[in-house]
C-alpha positions in Angstrom: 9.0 167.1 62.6 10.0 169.8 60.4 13.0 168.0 58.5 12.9 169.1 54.6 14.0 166.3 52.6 13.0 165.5 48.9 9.1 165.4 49.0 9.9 162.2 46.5 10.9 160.5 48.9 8.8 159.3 51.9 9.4 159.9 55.5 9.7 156.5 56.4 8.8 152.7 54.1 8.8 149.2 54.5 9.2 146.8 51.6 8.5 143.7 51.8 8.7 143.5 55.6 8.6 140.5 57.4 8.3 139.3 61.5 7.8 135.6 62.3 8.4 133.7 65.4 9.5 130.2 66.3 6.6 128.4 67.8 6.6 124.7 69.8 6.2 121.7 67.4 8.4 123.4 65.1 5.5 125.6 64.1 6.0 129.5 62.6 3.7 132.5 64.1 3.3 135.0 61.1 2.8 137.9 62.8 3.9 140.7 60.0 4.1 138.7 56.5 5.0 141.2 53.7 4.0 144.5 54.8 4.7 147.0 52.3 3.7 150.8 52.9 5.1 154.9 53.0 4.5 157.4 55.1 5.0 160.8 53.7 6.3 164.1 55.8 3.3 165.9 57.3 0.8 163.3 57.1 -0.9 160.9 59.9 -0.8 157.4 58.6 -3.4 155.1 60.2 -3.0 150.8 60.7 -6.4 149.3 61.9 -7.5 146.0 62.9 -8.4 143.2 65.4 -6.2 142.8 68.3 -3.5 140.0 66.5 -3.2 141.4 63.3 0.4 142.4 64.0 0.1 146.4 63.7 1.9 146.5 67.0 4.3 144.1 65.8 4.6 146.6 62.3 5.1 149.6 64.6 8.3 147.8 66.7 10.1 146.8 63.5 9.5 149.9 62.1 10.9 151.4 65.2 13.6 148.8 65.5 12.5 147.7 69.2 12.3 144.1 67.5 14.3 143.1 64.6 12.8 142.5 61.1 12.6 138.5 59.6 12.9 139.8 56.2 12.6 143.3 54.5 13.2 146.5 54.4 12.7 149.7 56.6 13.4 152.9 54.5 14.2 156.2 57.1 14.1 159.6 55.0 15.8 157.2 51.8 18.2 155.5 54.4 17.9 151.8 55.1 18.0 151.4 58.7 17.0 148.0 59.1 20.3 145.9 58.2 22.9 147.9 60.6 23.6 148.1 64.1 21.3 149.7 66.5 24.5 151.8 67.5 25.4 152.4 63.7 21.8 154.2 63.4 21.5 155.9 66.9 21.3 159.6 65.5 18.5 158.0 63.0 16.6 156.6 66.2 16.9 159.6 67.8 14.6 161.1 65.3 12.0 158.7 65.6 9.3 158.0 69.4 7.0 156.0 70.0 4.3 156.7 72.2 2.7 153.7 74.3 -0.5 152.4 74.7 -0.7 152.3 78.8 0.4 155.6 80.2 1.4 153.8 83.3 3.5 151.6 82.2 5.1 154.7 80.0 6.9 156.2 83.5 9.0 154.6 85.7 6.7 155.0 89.2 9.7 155.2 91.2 10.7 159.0 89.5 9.3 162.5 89.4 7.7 163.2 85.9 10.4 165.8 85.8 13.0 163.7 85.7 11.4 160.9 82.7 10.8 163.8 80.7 14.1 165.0 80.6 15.6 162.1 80.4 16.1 161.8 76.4 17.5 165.7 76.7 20.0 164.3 79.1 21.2 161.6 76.7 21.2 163.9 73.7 23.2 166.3 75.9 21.4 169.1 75.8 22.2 171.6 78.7 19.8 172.5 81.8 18.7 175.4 80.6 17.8 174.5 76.6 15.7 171.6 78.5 13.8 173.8 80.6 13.1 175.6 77.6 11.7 172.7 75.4 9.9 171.5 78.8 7.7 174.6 79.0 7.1 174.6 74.7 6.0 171.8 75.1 3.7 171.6 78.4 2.6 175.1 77.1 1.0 172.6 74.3 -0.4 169.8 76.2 -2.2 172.1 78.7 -0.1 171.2 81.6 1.5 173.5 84.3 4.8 172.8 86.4 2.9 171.4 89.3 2.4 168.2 87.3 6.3 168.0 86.8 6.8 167.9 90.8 4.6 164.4 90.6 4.9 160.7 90.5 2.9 159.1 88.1 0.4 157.5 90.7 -0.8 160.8 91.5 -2.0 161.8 88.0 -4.7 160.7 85.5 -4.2 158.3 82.5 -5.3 161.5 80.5 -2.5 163.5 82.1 -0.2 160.9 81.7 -0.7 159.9 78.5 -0.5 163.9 77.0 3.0 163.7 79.4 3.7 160.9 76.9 3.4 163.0 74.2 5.1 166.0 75.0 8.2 163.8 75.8 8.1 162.1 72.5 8.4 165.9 70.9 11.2 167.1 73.3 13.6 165.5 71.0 12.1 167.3 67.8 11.5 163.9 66.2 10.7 163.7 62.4 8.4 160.3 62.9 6.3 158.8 65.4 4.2 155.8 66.3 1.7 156.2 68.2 0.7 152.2 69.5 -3.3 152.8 70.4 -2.8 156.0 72.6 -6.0 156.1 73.7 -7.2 152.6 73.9 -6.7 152.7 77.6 -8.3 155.9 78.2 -12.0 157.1 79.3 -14.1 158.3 75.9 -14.3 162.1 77.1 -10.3 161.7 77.7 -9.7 160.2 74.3 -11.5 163.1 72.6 -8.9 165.5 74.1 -6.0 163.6 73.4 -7.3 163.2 69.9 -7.9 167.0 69.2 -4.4 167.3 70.4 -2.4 165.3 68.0 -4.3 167.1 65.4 -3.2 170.2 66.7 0.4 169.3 66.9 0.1 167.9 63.1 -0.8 171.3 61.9 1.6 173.2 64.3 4.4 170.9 63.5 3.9 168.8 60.2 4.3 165.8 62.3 4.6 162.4 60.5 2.5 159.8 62.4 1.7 156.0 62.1 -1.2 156.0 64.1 -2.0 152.2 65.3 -5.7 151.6 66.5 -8.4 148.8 66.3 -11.3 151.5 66.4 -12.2 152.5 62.4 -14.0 155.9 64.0 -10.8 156.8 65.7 -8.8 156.4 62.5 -11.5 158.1 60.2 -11.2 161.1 62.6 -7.5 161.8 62.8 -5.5 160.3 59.7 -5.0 160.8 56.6 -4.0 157.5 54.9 -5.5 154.4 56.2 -4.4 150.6 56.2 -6.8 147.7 57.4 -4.3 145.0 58.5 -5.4 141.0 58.6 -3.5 137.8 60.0 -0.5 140.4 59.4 -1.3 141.8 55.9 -2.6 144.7 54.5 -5.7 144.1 52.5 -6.9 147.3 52.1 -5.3 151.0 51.9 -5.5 154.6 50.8 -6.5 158.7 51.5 -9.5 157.8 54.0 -11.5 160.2 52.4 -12.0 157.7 49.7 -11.5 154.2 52.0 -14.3 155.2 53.7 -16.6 156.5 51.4 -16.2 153.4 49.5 -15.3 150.2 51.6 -14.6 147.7 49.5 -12.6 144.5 51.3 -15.2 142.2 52.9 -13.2 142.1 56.0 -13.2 145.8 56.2 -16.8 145.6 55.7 -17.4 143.8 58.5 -15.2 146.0 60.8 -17.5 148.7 59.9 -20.2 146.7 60.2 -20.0 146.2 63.9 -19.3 149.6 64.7 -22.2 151.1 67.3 -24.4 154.0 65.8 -26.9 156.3 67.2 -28.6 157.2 63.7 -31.7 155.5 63.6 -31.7 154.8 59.9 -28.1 153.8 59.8 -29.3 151.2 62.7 -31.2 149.6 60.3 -28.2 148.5 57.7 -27.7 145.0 57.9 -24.5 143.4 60.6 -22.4 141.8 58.6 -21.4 138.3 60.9 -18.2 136.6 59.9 -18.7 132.8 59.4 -16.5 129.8 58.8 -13.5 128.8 60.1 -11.4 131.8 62.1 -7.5 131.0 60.8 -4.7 131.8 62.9 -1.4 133.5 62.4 0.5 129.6 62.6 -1.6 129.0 59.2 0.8 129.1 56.4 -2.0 130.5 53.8 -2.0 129.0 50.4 -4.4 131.7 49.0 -6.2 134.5 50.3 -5.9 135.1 54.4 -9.4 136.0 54.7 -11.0 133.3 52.5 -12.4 130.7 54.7 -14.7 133.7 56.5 -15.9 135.5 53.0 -19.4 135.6 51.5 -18.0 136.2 48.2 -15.2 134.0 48.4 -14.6 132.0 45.2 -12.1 129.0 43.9 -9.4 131.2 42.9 -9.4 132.8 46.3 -8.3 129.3 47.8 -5.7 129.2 45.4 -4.1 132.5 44.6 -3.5 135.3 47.3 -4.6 138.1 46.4 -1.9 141.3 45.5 -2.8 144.6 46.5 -4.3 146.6 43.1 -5.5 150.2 42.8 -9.3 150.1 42.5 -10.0 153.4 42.3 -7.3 156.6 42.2 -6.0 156.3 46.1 -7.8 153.1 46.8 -5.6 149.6 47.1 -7.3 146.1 47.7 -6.2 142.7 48.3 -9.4 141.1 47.2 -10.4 138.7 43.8 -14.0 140.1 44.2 -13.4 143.8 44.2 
């Protein structure tokens, strides 16, 4: 979290990368298809879209819980994506993920104790330096000892999930992914969790790809944002000025569909998709997003779009914009 390396270089990119799947009849599922993106020290990076859009499957090759088709993944200037998972351990040392189901996150059969001191263990730190970094960090996430002495049935997906957390940190990491942390949580729970990671980003410069399908979420707590599609990126850049000037149709409509209590902002216009929803299996001759676009025109059935700055810290994939 507090590495110092070359602020030239980026905490952690991806050139080019690439995840596909064998599928029956011979058939490919595209699920990441030339992702390119960096994530600079300090900041909180966030990838949005529908469920299928492969930002799970972005986080796990980034992570190197699934290996790549093609590309590249850059750690702190070191490619860590065409070696051994054992040729790279101290690398993946310095990278957690966090989960989306806190549940699922612990073994049921253990004490919480004993799952959060596990990656201590295995870095072999002693007893008493992991009794120290315990209490740092459960000083942080507003836990006391008593929740240590429990199995994970007996606490709630809030406490859970900030359990998650703390044990992502013990190991001092200098990246994380965070896969929708608080998808699976109630809204007043999500709003603590939330105002947490902001916290430890400014108490610890931590470097965070944040993965969610809710754009509020996202607009809240990062810094960068990239609206993924049928596993590309078609629109990126400093949120600040993605949101105050959406500009990729599909982005539009995410927006679009998003709940609001303002009475005058109730009155903008819905933006429903139509045309032909393409899968994944497609292999795309020109833009992804074509067959369900207002503005789409020939060229956009023939030439995929490449991802050009529109505005200083704004990047879309789009003929239109």
């Amino acid at each position: 979290m507090h590495n110092d390396i070359n602020a030239t270089v980026p905490c952690i990119e991806v050139r080019g990368l690439k995840k596909y799947y064998p599928f029956k009849g011979g058939r490919t599922l595209r699920a990441v298809d030339g992702v390119d993106l960096a994530i600079n020290t300090g900041e909180i990076f966030g990838i949005v879209g529908e469920s299928g859009c492969g930002k799970s499957t972005l986080g796990k090759c980034m992570m190197r819980l699934t290996e790549l088709t093609e590309g590249q993944v850059l750690f702190q200037g070191k490619d860590i994506s065409s070696q051994s998972r054992k040729a790279i351990r101290s690398d993946l040392q310095r990278m957690q993920m966090i989960f989306q189901n806190p549940y699922s996150s612990f073994n049921p059969k253990l004490k919480i104790s004993y799952s959060l001191a596990e990656p201590c263990r295995l870095k072999g730190m002693s007893k008493p330096q992991i009794k120290e970094r315990m209490d740092k960090f459960l000083n942080y996430i507003s836990l006391s000892e008593n929740e240590l002495n429990r199995f994970p049935h007996e606490l709630s997906g809030g406490q859970l999930q900030r359990l998650a957390i703390a044990r992502a940190l013990l190991l001092d990491p200098d990246f994380i992914v965070a896969d929708e942390p608080v998808s699976a949580l109630d809204v007043s729970v999500q709003a603590q969790i939330l105002n947490l990671i902001a916290d430890l980003k400014k108490n610890f410069r931590m470097t965070m790809m944040f993965i969610s399908h809710d754009m509020t979420v996202v607009e809240h707590i990062c810094d960068k944002v990239a609206v993924m599609y049928l596993g590309a990126v078609v629109e990126w850049g400093e949120s600040d000025v993605v949101f105050r000037n959406i500009q990729h149709p599909y982005t539009q409509a995410l927006i679009s569909a998003i709940p609001v209590i303002d009475l005058d902002q109730q009155k903008k216009e819905r933006i429903i998709l139509q045309g032909d929803i393409p899968t994944a299996l497609e292999k795309h001759k020109g833009c992804r997003f074509a067959s369900r676009c207002s503005h789409c025109l020939d060229i956009c059935r023939e030439q995929p779009p490449q991802l050009r700055e529109t505005e200083p810290g704004h990047y879309v994939a789009c003929h239109c914009c």
